[in-house]
Phi, psi and omega in degrees: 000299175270026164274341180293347153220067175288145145340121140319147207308346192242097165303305179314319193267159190283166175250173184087012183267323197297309168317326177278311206247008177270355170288289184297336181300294184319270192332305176320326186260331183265347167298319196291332183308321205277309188290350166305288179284015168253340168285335202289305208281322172311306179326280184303329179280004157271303200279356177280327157307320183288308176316305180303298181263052183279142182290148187251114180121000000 
């Protein structure tokens, strides 16, 4: 009974971390994702503006 919760071969890692952290990995890469393409498209939509519009002064 209490070999079943025993440490998996990978001693080092705690249990429940692949669980805890395969979740957040996700969420995590796709926040970078969206922040990523949301600086890409501001980025670009300032210099197409500054191009369009340059500012005087």
């Amino acid at each position: 009974m209490v070999r079943q919760f025993k440490p998996q071969p990978h001693a080092s890692v705690p249990p429940g971390f692949t669980t805890f952290t395969a979740t957040p990995l996700v969420t995590s890469r796709s926040q970078e994702i969206y922040a990523a393409v949301f600086s890409i498209s501001r980025f670009f939509r300032y210099s197409i503006t500054n191009q369009l519009f340059p500012k005087t002064g």
